[in-house]
KOLTORGU-922300 format. One record per residue: residue in three letters; residue number from 1; x, y, z negated of N, C-alpha, C, O, CB in turn. Coordinates in steps of 0.001 Angstrom, whole numbers, always signed. Last residue first. Glycine has a CB too. Layout:
N
<atom r="ala" k="NUM" n_c1="X" n_c2="Y" n_c3="Z" ca_c1="X" ca_c2="Y" ca_c3="Z" c_c1="X" c_c2="Y" c_c3="Z" o_c1="X" o_c2="Y" o_c3="Z" cb_c1="X" cb_c2="Y" cb_c3="Z"/>
...
//
This chain:
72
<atom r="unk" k="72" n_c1="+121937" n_c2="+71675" n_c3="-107179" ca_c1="+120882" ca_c2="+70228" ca_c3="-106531" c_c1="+122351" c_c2="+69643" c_c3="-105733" o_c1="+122322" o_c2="+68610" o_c3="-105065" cb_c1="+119036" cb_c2="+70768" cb_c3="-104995"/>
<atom r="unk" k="71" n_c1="+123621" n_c2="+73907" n_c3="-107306" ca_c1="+123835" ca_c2="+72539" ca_c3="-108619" c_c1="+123151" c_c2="+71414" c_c3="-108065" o_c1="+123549" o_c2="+70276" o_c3="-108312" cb_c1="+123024" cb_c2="+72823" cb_c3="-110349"/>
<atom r="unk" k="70" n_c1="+122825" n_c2="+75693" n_c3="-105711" ca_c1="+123959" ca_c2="+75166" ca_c3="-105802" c_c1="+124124" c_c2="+74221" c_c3="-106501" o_c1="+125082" o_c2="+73529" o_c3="-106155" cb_c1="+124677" cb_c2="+75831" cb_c3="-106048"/>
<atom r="unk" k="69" n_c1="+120170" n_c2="+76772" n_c3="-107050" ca_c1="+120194" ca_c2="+75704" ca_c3="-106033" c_c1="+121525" c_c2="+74895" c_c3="-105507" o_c1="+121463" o_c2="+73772" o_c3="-105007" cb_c1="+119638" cb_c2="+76316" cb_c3="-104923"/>
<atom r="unk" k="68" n_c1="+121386" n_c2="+78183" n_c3="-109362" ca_c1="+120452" ca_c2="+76376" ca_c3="-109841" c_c1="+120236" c_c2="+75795" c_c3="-108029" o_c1="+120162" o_c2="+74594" o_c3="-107770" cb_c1="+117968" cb_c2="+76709" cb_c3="-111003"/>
<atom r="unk" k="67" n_c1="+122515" n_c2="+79923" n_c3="-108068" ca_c1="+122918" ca_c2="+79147" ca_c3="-109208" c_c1="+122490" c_c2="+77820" c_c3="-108987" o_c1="+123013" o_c2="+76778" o_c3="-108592" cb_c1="+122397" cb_c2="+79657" cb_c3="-110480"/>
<atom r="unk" k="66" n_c1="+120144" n_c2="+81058" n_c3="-106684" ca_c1="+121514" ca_c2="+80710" ca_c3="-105617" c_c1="+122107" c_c2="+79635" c_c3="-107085" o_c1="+122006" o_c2="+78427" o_c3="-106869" cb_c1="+122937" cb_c2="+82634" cb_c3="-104957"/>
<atom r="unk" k="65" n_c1="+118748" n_c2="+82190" n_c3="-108811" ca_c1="+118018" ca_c2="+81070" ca_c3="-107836" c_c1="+119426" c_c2="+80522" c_c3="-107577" o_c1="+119831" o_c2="+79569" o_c3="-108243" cb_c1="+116983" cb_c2="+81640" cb_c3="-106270"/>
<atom r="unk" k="64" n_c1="+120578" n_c2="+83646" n_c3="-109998" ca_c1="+119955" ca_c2="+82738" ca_c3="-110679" c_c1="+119383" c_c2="+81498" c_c3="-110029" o_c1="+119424" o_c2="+80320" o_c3="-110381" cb_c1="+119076" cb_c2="+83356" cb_c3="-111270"/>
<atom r="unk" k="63" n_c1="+120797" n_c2="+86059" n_c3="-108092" ca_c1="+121913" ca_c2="+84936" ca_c3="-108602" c_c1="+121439" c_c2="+83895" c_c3="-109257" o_c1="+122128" o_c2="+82912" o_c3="-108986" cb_c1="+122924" cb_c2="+85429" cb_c3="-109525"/>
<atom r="unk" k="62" n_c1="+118136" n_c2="+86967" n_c3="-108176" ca_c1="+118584" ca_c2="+86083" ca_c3="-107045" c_c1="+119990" c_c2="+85217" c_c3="-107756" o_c1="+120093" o_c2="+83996" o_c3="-107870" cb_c1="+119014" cb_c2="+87161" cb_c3="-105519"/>
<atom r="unk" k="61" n_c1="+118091" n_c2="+87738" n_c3="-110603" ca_c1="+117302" ca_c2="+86947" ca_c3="-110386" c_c1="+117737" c_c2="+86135" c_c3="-109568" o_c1="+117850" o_c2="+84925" o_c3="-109766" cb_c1="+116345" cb_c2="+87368" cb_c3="-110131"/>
<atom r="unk" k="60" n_c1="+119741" n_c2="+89789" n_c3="-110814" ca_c1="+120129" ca_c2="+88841" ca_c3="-111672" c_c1="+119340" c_c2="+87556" c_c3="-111091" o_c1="+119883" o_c2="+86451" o_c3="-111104" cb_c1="+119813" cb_c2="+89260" cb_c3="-113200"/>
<atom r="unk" k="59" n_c1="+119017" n_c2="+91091" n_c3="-108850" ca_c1="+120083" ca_c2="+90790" ca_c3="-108670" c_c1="+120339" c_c2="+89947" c_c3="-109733" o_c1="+121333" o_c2="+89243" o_c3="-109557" cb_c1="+120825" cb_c2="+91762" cb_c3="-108470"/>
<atom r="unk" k="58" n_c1="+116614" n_c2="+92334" n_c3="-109953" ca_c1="+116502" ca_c2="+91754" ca_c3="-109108" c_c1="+117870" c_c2="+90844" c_c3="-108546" o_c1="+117633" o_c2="+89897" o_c3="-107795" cb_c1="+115957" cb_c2="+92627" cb_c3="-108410"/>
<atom r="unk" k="57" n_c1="+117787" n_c2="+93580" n_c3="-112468" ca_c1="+116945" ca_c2="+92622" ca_c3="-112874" c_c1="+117229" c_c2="+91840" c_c3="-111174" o_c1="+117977" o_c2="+90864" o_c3="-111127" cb_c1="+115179" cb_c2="+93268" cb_c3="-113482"/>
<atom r="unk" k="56" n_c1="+119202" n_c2="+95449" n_c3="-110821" ca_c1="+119412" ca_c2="+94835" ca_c3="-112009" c_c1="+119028" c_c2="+93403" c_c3="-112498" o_c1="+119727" o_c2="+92438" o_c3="-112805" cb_c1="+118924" cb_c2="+95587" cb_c3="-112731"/>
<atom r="unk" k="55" n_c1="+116821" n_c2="+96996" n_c3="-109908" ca_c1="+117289" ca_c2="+96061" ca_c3="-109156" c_c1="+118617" c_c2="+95267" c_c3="-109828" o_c1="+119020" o_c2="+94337" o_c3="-109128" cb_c1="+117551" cb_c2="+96725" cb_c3="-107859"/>
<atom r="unk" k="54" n_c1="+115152" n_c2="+97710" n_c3="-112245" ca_c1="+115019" ca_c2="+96662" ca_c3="-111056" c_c1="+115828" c_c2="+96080" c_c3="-110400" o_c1="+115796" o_c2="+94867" o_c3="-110190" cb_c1="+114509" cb_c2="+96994" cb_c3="-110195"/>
<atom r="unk" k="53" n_c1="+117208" n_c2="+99496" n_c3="-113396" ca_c1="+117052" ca_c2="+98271" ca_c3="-114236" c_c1="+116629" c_c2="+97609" c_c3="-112830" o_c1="+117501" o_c2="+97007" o_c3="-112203" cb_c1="+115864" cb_c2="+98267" cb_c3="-115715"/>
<atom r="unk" k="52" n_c1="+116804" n_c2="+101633" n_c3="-111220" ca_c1="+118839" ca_c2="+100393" ca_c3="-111188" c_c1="+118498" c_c2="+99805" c_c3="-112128" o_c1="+119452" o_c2="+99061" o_c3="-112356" cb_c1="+120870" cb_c2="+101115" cb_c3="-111605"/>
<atom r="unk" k="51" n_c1="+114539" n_c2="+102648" n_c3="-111467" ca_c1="+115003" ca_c2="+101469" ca_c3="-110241" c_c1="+116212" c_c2="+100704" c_c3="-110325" o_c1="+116577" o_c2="+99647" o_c3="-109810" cb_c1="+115216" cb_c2="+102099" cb_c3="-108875"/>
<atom r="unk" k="50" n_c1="+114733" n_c2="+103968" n_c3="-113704" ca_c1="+113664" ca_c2="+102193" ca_c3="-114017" c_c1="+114071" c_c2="+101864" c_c3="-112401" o_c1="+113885" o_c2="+100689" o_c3="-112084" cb_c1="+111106" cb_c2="+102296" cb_c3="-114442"/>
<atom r="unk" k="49" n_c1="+116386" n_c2="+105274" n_c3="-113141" ca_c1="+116377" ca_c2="+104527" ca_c3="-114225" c_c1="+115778" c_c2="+103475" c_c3="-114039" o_c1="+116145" o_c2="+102306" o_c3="-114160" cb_c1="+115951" cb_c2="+105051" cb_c3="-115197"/>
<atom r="unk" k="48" n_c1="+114481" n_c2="+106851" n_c3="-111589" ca_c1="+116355" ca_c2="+106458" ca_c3="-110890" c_c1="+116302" c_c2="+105633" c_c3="-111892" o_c1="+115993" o_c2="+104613" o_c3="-111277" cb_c1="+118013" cb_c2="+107755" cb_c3="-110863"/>
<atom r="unk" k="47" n_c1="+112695" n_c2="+107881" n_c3="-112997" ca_c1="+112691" ca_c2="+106891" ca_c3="-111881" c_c1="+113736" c_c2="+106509" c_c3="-111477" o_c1="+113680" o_c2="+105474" o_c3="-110812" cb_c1="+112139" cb_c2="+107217" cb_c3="-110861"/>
<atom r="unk" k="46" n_c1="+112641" n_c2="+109937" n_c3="-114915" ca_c1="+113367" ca_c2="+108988" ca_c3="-115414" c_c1="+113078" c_c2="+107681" c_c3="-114359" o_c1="+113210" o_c2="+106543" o_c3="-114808" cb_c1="+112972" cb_c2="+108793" cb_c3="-116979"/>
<atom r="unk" k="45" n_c1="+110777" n_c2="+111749" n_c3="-114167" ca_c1="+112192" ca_c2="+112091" ca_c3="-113850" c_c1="+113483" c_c2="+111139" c_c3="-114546" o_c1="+114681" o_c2="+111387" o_c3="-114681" cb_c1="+112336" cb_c2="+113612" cb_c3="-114335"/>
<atom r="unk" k="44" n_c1="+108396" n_c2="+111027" n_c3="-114178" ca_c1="+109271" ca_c2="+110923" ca_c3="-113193" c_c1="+110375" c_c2="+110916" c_c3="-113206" o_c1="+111087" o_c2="+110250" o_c3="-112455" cb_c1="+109177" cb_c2="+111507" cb_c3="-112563"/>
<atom r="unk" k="43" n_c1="+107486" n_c2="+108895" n_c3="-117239" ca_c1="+107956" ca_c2="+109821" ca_c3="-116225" c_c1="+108716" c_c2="+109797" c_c3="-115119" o_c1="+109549" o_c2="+108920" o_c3="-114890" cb_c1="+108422" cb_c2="+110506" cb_c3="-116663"/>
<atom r="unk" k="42" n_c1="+105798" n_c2="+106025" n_c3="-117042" ca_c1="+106800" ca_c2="+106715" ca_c3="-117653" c_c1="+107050" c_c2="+107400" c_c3="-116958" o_c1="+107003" o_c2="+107014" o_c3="-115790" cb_c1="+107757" cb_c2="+106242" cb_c3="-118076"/>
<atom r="unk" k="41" n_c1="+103738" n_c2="+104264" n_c3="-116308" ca_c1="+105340" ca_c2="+104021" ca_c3="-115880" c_c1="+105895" c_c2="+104423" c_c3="-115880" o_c1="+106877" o_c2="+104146" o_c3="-115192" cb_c1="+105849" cb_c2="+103804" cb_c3="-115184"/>
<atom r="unk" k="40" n_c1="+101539" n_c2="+105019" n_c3="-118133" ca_c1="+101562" ca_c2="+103272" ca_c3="-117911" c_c1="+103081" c_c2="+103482" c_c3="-117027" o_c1="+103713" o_c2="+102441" o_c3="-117207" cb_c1="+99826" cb_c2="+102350" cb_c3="-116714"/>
<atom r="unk" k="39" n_c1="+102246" n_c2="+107477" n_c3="-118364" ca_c1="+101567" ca_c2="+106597" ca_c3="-119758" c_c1="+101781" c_c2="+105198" c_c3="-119366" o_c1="+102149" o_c2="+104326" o_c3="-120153" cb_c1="+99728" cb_c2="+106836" cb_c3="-120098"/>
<atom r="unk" k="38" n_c1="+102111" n_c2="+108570" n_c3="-115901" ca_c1="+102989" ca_c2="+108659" ca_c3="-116817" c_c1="+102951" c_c2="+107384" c_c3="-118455" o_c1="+103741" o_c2="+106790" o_c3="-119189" cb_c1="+102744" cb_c2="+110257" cb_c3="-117101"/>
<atom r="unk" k="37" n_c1="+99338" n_c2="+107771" n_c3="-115287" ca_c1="+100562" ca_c2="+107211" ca_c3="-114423" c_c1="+101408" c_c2="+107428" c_c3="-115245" o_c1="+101807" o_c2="+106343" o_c3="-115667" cb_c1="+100959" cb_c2="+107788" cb_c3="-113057"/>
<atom r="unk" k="36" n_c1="+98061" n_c2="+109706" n_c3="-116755" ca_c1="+97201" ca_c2="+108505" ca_c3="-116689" c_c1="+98952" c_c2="+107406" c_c3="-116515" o_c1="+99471" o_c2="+106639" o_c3="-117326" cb_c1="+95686" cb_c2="+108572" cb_c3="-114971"/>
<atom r="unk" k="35" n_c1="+98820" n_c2="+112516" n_c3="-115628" ca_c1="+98939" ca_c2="+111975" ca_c3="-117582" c_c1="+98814" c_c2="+110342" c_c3="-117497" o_c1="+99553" o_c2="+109715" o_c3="-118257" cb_c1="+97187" cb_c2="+112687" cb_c3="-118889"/>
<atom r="unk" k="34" n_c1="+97956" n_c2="+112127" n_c3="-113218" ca_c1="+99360" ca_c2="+112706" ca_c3="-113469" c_c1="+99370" c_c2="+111718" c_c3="-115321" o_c1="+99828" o_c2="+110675" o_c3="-115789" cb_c1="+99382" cb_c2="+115083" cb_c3="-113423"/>
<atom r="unk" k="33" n_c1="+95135" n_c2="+112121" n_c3="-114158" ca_c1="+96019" ca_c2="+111025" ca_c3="-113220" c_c1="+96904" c_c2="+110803" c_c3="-113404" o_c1="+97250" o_c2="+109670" o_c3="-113743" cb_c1="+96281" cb_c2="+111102" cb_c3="-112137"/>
<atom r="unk" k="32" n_c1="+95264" n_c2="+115054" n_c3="-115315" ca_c1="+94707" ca_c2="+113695" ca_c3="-116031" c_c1="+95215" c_c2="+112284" c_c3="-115105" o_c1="+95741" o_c2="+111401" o_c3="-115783" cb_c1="+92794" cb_c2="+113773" cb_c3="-116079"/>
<atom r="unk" k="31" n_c1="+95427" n_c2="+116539" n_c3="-113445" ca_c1="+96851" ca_c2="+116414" ca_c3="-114273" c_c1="+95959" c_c2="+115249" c_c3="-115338" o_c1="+96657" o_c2="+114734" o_c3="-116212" cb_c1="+97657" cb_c2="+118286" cb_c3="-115200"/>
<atom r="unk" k="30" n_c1="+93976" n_c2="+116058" n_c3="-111340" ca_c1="+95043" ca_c2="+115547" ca_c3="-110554" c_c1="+95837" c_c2="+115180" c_c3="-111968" o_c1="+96576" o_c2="+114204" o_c3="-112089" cb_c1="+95810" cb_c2="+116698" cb_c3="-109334"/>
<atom r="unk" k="29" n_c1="+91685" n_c2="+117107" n_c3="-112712" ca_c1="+92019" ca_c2="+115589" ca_c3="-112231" c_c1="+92908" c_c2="+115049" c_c3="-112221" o_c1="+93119" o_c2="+113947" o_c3="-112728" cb_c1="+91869" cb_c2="+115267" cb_c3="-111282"/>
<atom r="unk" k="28" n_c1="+91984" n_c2="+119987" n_c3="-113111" ca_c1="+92190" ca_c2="+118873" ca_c3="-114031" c_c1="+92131" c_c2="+117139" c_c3="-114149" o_c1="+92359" o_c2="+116315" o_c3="-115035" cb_c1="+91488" cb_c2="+119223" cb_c3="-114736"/>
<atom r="unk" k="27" n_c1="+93598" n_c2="+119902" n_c3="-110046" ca_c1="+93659" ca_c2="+120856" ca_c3="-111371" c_c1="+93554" c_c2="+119888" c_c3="-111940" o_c1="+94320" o_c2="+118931" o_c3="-111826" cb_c1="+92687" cb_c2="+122023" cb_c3="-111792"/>
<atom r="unk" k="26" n_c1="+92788" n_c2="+117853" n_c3="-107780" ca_c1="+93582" ca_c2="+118836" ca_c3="-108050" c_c1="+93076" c_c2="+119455" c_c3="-109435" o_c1="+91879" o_c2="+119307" o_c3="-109681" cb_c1="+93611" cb_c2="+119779" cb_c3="-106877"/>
<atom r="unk" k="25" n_c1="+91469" n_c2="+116055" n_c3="-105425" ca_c1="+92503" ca_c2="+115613" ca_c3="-106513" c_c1="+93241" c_c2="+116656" c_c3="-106500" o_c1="+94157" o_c2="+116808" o_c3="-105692" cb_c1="+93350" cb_c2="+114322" cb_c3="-106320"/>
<atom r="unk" k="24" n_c1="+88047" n_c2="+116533" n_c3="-105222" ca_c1="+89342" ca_c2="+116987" ca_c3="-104152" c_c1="+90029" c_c2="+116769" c_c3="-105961" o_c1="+89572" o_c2="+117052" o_c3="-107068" cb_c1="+89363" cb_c2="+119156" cb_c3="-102913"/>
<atom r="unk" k="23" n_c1="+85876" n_c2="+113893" n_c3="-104682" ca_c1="+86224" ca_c2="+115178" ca_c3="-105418" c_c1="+87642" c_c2="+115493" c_c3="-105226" o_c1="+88408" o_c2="+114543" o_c3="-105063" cb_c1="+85935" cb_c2="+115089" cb_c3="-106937"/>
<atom r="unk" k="22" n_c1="+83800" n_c2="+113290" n_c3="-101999" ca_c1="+84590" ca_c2="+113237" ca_c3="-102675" c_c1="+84722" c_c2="+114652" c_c3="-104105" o_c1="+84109" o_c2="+115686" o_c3="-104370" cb_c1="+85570" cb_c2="+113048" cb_c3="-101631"/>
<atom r="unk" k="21" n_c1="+80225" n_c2="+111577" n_c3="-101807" ca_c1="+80817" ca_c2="+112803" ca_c3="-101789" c_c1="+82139" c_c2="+112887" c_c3="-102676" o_c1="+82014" o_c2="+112665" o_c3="-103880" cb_c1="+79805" cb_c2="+113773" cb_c3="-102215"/>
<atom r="unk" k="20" n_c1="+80993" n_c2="+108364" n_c3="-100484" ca_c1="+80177" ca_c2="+109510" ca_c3="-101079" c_c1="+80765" c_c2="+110369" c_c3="-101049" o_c1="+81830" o_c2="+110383" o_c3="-100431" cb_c1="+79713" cb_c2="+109507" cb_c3="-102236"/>
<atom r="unk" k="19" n_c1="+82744" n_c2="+107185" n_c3="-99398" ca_c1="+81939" ca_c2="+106200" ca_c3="-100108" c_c1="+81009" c_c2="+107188" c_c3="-100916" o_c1="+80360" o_c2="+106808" o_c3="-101891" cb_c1="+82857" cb_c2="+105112" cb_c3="-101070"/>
<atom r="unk" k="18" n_c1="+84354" n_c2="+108556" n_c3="-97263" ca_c1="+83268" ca_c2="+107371" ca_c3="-96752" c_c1="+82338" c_c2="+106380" c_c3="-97595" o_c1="+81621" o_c2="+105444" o_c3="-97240" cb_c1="+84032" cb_c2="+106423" cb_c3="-96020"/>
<atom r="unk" k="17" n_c1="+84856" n_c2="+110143" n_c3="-99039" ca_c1="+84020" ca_c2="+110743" ca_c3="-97971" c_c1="+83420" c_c2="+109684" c_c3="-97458" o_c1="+82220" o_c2="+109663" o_c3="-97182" cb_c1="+84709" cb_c2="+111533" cb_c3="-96916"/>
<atom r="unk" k="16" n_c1="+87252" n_c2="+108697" n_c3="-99692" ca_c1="+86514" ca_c2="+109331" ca_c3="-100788" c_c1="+85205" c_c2="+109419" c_c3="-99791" o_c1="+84469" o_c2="+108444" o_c3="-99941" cb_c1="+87226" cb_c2="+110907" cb_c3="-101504"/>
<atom r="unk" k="15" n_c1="+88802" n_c2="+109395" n_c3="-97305" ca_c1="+88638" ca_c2="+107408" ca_c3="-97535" c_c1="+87441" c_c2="+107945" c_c3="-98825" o_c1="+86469" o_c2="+107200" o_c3="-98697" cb_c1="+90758" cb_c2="+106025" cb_c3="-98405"/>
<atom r="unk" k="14" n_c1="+89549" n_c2="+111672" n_c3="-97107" ca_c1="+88748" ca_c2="+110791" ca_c3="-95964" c_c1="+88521" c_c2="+109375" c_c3="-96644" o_c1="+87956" o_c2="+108420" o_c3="-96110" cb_c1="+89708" cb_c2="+110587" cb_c3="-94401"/>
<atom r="unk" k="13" n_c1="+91185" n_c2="+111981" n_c3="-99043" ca_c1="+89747" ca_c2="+112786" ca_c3="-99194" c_c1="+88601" c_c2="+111877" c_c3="-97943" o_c1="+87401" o_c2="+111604" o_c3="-97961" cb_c1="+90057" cb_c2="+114882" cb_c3="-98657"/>
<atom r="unk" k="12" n_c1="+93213" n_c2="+110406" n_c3="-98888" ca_c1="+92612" ca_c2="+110249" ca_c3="-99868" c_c1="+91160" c_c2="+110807" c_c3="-99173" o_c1="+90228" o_c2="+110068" o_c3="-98858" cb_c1="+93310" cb_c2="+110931" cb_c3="-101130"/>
<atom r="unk" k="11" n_c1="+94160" n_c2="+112204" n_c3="-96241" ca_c1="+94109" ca_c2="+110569" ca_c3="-96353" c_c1="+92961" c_c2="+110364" c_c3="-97355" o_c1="+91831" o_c2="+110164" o_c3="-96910" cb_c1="+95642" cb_c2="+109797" cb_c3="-96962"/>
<atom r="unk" k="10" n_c1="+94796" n_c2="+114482" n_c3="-97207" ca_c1="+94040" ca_c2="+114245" ca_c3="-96414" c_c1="+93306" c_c2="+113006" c_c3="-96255" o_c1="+92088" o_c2="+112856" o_c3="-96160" cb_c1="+94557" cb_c2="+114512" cb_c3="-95606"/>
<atom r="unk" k="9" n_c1="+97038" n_c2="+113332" n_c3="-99040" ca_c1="+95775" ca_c2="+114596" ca_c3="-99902" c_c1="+94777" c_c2="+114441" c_c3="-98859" o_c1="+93666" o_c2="+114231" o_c3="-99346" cb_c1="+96288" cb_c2="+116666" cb_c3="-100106"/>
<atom r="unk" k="8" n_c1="+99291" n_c2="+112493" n_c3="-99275" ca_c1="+98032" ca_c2="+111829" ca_c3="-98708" c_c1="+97207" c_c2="+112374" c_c3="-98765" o_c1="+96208" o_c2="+111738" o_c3="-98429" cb_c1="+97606" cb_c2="+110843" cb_c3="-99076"/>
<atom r="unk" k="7" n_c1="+101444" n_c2="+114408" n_c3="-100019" ca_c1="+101686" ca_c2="+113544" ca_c3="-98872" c_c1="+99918" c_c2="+112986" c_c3="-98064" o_c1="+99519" o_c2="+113054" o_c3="-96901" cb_c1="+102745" cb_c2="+112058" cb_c3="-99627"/>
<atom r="unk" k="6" n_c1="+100578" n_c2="+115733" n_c3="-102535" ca_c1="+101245" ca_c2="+116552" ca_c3="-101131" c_c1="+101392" c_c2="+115862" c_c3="-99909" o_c1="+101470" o_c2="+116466" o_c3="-98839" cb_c1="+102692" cb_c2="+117035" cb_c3="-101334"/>
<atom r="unk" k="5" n_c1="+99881" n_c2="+113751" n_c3="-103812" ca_c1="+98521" ca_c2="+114348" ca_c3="-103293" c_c1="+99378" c_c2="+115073" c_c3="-101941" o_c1="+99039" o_c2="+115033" o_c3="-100758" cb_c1="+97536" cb_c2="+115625" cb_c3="-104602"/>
<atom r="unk" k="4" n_c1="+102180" n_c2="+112276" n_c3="-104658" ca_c1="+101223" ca_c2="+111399" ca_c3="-103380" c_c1="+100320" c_c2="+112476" c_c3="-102943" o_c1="+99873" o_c2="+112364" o_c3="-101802" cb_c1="+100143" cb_c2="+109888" cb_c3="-103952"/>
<atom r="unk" k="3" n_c1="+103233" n_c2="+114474" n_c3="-106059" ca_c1="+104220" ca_c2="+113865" ca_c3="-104999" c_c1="+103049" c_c2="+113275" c_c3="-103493" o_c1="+102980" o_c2="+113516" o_c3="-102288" cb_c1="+105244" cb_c2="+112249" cb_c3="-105967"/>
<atom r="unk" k="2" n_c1="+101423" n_c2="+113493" n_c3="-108275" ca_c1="+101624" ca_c2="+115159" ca_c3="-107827" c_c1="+102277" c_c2="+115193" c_c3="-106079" o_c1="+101799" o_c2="+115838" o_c3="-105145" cb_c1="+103074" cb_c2="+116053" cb_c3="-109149"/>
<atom r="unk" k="1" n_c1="+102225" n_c2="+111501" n_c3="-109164" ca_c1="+100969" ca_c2="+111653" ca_c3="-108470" c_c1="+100945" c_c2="+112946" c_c3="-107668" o_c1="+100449" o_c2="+113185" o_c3="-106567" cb_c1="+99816" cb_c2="+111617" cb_c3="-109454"/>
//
């Protein structure tokens, strides 16, 4: 999350602003979010990981289709 505020931080605050008064995503927000995201997809620094299971997975998948359509 930390990553998206450095990138969208402007973005965010304008889209907040059009539905009331925002609250700027930093200190104890940002690290409750931060905590929030970790909890449901696990740390950052274990992202290289959960992308070569994906695409892992994704490559098993497609072989799978190509499999069973080769057999019709």
């Amino acid at each position: 999350m930390y990553v998206l505020r450095d990138r969208y931080a402007d973005t965010f605050l304008a889209i907040q602003q059009d539905m009331g008064p925002p609250e700027k995503m930093e200190g104890p927000v940002l690290d409750l979010i931060q905590k929030d995201l970790e909890a449901i997809a696990g740390p950052l620094a274990d992202i290289d990981k959960r992308r070569q299971w994906r695409n892992r997975r994704l490559a098993a998948l497609a072989k799978l289709k190509k499999d069973l359509n080769d057999t019709e």
